[in-house]
PyMOL Python script that loads the backbone (N, CA, C, O; Angstrom):
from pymol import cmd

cmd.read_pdbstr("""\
ATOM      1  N   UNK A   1      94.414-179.465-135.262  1.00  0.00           N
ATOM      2  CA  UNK A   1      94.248-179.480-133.825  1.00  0.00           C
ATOM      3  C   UNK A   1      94.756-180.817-133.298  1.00  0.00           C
ATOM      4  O   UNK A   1      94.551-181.920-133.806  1.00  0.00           O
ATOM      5  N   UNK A   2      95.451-180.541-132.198  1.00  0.00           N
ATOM      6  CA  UNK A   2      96.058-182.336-131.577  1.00  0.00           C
ATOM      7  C   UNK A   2      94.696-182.924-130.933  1.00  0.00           C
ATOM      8  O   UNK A   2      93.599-182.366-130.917  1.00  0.00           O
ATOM      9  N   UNK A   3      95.042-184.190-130.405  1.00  0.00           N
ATOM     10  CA  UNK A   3      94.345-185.000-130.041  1.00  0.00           C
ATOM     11  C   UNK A   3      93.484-184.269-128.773  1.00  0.00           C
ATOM     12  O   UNK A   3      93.977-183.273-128.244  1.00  0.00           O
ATOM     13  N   UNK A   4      92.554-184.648-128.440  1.00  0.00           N
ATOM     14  CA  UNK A   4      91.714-184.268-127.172  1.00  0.00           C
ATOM     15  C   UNK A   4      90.607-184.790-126.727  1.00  0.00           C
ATOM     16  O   UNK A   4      89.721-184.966-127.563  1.00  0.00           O
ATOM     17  N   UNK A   5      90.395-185.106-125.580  1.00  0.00           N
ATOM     18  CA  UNK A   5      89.323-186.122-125.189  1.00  0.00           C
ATOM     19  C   UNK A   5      88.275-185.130-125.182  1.00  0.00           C
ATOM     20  O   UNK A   5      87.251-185.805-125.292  1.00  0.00           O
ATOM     21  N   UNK A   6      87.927-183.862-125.114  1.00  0.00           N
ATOM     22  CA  UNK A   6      86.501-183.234-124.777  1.00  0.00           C
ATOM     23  C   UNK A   6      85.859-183.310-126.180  1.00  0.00           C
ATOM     24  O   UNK A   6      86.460-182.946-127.190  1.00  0.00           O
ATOM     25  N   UNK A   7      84.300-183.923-126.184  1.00  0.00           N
ATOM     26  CA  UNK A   7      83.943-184.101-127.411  1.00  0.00           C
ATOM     27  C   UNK A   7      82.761-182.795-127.791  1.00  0.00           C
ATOM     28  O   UNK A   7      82.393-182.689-128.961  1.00  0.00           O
ATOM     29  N   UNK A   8      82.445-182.243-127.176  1.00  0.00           N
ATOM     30  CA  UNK A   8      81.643-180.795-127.609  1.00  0.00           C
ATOM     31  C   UNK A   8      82.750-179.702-128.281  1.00  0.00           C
ATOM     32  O   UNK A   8      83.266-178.786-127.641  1.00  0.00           O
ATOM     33  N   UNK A   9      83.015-180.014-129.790  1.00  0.00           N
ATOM     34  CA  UNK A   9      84.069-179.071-130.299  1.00  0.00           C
ATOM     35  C   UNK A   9      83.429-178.446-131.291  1.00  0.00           C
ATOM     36  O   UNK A   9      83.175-179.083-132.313  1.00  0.00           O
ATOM     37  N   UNK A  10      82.990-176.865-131.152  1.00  0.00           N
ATOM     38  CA  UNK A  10      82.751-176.169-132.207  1.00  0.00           C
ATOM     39  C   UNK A  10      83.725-175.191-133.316  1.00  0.00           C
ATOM     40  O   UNK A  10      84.762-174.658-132.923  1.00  0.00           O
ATOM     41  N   UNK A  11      83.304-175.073-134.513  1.00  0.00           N
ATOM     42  CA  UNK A  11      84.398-174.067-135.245  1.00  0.00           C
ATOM     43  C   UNK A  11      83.620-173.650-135.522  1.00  0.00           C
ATOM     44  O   UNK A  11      82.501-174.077-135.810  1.00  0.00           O
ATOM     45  N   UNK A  12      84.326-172.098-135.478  1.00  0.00           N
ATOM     46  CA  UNK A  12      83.997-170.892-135.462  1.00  0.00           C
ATOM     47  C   UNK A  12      84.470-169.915-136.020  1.00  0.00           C
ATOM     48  O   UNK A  12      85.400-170.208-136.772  1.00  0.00           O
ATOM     49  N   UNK A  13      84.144-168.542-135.954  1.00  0.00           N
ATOM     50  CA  UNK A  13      84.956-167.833-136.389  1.00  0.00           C
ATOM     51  C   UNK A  13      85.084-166.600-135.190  1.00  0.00           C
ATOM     52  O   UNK A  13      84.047-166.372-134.568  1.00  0.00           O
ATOM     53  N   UNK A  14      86.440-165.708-134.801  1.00  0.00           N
ATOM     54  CA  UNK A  14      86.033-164.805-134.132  1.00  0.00           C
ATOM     55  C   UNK A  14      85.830-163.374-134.252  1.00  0.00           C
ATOM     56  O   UNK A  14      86.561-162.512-134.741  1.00  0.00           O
ATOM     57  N   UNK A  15      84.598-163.291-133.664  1.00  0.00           N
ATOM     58  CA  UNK A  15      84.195-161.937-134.064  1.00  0.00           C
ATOM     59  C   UNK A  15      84.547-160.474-132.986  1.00  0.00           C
ATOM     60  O   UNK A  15      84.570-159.270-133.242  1.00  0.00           O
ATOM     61  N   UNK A  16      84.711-160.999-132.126  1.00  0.00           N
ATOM     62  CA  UNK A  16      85.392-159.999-130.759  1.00  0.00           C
ATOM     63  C   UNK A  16      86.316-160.403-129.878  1.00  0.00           C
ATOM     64  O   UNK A  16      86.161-161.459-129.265  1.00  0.00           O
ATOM     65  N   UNK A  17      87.617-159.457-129.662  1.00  0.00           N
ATOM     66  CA  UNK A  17      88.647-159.618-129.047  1.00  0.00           C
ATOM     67  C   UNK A  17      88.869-158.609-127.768  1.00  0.00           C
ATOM     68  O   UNK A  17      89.511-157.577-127.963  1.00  0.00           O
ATOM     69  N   UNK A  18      88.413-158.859-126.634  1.00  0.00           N
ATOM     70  CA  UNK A  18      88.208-157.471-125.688  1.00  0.00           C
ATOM     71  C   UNK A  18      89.556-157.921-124.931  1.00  0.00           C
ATOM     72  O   UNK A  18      89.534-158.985-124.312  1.00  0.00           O
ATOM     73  N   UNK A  19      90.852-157.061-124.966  1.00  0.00           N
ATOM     74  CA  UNK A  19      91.745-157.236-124.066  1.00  0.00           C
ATOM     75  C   UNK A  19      91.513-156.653-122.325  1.00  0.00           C
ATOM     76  O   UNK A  19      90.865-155.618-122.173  1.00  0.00           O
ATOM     77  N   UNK A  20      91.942-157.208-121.384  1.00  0.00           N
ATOM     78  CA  UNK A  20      92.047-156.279-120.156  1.00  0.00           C
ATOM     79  C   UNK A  20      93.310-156.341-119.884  1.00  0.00           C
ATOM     80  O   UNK A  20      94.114-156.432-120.811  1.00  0.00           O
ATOM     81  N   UNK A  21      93.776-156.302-118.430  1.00  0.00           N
ATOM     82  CA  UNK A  21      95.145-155.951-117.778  1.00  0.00           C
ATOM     83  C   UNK A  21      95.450-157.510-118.083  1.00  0.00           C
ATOM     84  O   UNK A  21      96.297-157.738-118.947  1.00  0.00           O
ATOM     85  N   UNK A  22      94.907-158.451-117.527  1.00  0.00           N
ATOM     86  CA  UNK A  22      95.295-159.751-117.702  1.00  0.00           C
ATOM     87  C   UNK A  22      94.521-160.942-118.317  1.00  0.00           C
ATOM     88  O   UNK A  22      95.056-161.989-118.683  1.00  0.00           O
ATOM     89  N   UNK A  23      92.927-160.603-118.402  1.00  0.00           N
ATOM     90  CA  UNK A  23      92.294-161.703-118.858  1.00  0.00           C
ATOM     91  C   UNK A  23      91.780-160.716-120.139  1.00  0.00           C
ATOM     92  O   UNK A  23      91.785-159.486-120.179  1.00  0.00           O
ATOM     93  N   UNK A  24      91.305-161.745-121.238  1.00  0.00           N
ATOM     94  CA  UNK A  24      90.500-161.740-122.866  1.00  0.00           C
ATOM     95  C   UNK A  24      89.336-161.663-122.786  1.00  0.00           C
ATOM     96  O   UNK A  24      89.108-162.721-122.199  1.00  0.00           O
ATOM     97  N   UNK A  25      88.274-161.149-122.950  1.00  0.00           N
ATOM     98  CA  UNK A  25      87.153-161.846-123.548  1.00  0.00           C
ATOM     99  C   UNK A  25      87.311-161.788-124.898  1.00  0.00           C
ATOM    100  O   UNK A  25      87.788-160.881-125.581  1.00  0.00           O
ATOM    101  N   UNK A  26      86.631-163.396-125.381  1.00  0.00           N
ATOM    102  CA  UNK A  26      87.123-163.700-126.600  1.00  0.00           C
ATOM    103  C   UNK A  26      85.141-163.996-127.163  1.00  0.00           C
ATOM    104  O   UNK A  26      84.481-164.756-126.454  1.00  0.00           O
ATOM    105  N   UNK A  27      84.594-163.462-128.152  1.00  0.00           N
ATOM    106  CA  UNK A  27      83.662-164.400-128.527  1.00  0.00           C
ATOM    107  C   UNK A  27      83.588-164.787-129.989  1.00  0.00           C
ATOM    108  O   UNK A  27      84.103-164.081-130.856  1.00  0.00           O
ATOM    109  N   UNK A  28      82.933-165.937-130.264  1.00  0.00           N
ATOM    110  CA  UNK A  28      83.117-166.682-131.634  1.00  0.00           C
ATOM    111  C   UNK A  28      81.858-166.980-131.616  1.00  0.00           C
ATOM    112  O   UNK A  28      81.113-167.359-130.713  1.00  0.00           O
ATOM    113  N   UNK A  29      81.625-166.652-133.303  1.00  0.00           N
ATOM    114  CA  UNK A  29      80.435-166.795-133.566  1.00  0.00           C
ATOM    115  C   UNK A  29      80.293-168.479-134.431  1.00  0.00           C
ATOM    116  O   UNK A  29      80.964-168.672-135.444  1.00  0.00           O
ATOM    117  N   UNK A  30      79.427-169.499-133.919  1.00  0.00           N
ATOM    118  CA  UNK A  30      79.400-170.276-134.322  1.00  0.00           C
ATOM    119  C   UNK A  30      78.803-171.389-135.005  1.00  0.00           C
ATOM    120  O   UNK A  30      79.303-172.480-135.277  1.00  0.00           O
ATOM    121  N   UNK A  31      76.920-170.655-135.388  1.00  0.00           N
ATOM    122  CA  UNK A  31      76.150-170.531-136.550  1.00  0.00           C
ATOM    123  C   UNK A  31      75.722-169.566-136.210  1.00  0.00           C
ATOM    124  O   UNK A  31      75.861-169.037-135.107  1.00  0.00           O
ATOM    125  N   UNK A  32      75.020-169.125-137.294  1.00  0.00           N
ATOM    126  CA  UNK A  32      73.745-167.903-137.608  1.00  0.00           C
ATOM    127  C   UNK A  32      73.100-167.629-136.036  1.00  0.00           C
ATOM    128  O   UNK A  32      72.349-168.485-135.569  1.00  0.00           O
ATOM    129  N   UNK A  33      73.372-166.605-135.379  1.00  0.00           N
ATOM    130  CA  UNK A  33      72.469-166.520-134.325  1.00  0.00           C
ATOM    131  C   UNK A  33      73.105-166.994-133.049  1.00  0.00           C
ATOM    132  O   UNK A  33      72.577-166.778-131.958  1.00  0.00           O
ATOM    133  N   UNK A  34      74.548-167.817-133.225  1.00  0.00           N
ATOM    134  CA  UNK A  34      74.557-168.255-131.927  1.00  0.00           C
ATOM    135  C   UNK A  34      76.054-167.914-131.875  1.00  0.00           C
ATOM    136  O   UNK A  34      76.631-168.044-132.955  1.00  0.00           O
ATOM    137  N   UNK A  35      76.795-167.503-130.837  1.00  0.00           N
ATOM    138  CA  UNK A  35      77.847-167.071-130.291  1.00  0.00           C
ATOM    139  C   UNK A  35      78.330-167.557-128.580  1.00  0.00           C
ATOM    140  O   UNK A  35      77.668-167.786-127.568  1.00  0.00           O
ATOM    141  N   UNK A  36      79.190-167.563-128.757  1.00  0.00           N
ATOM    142  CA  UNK A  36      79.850-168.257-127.263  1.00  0.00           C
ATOM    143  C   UNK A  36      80.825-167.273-126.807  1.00  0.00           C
ATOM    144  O   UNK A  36      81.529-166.755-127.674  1.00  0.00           O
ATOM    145  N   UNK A  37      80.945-167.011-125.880  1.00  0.00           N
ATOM    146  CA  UNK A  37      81.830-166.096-125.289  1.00  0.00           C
ATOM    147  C   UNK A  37      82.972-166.922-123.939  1.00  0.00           C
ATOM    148  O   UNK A  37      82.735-167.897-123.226  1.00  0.00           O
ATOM    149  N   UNK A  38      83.934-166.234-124.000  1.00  0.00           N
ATOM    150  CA  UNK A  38      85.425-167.389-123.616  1.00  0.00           C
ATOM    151  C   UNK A  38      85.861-166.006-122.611  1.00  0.00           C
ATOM    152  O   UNK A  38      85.625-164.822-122.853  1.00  0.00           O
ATOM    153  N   UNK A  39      86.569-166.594-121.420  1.00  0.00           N
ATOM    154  CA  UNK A  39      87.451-165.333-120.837  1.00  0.00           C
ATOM    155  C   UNK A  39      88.181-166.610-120.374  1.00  0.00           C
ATOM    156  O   UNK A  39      87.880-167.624-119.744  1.00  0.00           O
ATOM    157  N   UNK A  40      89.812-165.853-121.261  1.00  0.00           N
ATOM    158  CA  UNK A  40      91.262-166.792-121.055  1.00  0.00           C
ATOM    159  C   UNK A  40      91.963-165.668-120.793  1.00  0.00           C
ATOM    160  O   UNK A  40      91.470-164.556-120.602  1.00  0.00           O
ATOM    161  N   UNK A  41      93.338-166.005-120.780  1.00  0.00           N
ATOM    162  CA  UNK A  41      94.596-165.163-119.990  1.00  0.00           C
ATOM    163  C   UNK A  41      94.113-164.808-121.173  1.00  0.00           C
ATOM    164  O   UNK A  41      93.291-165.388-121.883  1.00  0.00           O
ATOM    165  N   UNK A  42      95.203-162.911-121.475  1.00  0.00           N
ATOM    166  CA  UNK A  42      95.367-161.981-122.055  1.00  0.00           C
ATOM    167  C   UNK A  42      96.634-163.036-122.741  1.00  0.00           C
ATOM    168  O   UNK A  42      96.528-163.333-123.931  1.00  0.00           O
ATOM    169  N   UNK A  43      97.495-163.427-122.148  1.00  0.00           N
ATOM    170  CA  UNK A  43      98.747-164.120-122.711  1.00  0.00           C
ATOM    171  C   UNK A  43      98.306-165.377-123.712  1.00  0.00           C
ATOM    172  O   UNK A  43      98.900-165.625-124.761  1.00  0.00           O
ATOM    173  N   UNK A  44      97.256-166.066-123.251  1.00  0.00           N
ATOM    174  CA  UNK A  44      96.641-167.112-123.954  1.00  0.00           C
ATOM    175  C   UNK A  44      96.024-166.689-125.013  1.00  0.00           C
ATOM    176  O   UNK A  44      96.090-167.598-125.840  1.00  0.00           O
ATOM    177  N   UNK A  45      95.347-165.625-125.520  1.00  0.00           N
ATOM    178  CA  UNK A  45      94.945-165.257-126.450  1.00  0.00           C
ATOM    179  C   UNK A  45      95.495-164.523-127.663  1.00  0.00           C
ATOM    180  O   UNK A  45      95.002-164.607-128.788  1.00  0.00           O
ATOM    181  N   UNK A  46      96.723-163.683-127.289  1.00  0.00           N
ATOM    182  CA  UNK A  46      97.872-163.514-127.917  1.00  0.00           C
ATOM    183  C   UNK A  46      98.908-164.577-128.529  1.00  0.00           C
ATOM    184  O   UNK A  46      99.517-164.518-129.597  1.00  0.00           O
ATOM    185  N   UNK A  47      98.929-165.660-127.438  1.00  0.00           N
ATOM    186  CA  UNK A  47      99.888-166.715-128.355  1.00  0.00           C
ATOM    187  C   UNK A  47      99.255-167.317-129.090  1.00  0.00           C
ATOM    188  O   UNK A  47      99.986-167.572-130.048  1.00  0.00           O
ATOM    189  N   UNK A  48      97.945-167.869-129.293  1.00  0.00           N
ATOM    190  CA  UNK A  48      96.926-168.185-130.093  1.00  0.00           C
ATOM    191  C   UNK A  48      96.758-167.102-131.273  1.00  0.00           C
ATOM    192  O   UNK A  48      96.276-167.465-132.347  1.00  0.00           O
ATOM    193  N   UNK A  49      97.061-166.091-131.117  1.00  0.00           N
ATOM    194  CA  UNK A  49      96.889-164.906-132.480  1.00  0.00           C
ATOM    195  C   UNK A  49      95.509-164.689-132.469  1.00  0.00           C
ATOM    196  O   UNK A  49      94.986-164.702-133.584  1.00  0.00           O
ATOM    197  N   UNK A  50      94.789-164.495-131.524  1.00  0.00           N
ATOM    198  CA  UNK A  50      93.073-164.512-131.689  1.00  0.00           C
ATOM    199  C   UNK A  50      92.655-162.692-131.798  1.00  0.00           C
ATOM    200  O   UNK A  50      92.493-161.796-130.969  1.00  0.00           O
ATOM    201  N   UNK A  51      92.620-162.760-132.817  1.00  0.00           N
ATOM    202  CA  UNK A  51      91.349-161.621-133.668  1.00  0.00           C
ATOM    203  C   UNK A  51      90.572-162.048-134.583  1.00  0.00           C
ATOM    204  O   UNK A  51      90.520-163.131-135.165  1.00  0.00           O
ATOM    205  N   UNK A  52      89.573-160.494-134.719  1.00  0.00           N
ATOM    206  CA  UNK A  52      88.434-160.952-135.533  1.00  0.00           C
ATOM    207  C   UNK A  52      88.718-161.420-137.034  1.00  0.00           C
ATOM    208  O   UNK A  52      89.401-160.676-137.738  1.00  0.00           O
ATOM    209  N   UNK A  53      88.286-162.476-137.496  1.00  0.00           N
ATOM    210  CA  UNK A  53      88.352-162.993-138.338  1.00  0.00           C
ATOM    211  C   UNK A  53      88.898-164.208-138.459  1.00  0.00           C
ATOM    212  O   UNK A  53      88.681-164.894-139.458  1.00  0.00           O
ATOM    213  N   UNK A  54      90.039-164.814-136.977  1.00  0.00           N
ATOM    214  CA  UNK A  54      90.293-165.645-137.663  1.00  0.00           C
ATOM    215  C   UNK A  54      89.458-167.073-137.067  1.00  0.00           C
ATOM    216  O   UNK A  54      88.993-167.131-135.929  1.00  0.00           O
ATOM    217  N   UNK A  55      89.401-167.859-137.776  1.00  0.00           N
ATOM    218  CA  UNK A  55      88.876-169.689-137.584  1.00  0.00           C
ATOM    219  C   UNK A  55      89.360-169.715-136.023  1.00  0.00           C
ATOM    220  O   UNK A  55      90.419-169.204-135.658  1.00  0.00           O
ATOM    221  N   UNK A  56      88.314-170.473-135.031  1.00  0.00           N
ATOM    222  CA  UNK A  56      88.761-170.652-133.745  1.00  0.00           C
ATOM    223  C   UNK A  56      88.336-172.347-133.462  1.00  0.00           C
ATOM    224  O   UNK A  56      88.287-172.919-134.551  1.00  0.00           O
ATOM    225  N   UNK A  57      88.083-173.100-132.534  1.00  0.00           N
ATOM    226  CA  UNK A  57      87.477-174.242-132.106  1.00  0.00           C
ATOM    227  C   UNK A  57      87.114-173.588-130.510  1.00  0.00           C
ATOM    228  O   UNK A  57      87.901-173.051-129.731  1.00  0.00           O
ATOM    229  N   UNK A  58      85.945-173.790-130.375  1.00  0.00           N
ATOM    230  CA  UNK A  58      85.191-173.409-129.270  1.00  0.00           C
ATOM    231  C   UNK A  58      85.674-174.738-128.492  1.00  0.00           C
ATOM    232  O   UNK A  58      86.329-175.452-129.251  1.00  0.00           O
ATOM    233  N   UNK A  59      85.559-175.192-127.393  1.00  0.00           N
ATOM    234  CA  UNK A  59      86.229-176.638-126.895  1.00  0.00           C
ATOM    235  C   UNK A  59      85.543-176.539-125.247  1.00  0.00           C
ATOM    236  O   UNK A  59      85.983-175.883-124.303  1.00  0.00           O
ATOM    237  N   UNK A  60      84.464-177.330-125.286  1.00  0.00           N
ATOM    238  CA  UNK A  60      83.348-177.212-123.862  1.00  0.00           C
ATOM    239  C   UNK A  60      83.888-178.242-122.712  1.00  0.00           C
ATOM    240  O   UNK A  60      83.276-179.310-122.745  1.00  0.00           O
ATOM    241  N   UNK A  61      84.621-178.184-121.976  1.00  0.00           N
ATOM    242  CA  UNK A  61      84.402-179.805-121.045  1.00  0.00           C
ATOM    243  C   UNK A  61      83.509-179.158-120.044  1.00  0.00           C
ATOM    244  O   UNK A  61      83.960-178.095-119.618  1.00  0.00           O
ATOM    245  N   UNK A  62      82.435-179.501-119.592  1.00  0.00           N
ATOM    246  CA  UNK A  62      82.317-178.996-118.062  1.00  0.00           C
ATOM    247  C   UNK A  62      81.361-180.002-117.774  1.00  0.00           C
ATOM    248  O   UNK A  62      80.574-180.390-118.638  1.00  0.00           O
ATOM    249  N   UNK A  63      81.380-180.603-116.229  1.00  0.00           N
ATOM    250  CA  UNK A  63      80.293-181.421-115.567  1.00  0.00           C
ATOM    251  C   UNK A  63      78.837-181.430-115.268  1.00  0.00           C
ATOM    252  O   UNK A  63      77.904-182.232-115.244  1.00  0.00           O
ATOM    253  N   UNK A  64      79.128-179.855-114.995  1.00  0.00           N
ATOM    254  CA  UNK A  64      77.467-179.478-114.917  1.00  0.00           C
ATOM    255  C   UNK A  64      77.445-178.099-115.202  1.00  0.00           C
ATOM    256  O   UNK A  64      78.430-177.376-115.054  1.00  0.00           O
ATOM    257  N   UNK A  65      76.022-177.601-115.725  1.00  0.00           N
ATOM    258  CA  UNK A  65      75.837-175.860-115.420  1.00  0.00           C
ATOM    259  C   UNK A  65      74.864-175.568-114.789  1.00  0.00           C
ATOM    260  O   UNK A  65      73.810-176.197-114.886  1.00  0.00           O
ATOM    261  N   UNK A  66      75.011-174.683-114.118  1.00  0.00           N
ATOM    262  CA  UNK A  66      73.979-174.564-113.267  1.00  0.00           C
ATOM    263  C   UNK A  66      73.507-173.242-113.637  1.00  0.00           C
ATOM    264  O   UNK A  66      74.072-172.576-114.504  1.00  0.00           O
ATOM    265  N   UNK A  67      72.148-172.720-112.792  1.00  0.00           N
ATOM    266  CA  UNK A  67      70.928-171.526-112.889  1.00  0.00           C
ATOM    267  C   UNK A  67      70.841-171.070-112.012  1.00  0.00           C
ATOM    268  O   UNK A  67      70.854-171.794-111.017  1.00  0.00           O
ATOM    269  N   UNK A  68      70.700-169.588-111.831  1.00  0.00           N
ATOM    270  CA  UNK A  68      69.740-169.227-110.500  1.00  0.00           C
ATOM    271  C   UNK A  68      69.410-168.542-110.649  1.00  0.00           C
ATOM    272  O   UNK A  68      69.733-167.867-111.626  1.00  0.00           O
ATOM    273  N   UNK A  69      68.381-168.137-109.668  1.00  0.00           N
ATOM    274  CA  UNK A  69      67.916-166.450-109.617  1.00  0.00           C
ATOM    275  C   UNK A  69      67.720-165.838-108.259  1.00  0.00           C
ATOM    276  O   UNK A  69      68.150-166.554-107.355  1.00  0.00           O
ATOM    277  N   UNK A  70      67.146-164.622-107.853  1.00  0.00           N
ATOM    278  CA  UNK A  70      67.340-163.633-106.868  1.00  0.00           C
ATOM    279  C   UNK A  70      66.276-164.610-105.752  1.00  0.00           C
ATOM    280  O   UNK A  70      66.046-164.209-104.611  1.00  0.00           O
TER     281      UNK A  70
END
""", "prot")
cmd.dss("prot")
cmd.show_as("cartoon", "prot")
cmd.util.cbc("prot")
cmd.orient("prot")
């Protein structure tokens, strides 16, 4: 993997590849019990070669997350 400043980097493996018209859901499982789920271009996930099985890096930047409810 090249250089990158975001430091929350998990490896993984992936276990589901859901194509649509244009976007992926991608999810990787990344210990026992815990899984992350990704929606990238359909094109981004193809040039990456992403199906189940192969090694992924989960890669988090975000500022904040937020909650809500009704």
């Amino acid at each position: 993997m090249k250089n990158i400043s975001a430091r929350n980097i998990l490896k993984g493996k992936v276990i589901k590849v859901s194509h649509g018209a244009v976007n992926s859901e991608i999810i990787v499982k990344v210990a026992e019990g815990v899984e992350i789920a990704s929606i990238i271009t359909k094109s981004s996930a193809e040039r990456l070669g992403l199906k189940e099985g192969k090694e992924a890096h989960v890669i988090i930047k975000a500022s904040n997350v937020m909650i809500a409810t009704d």
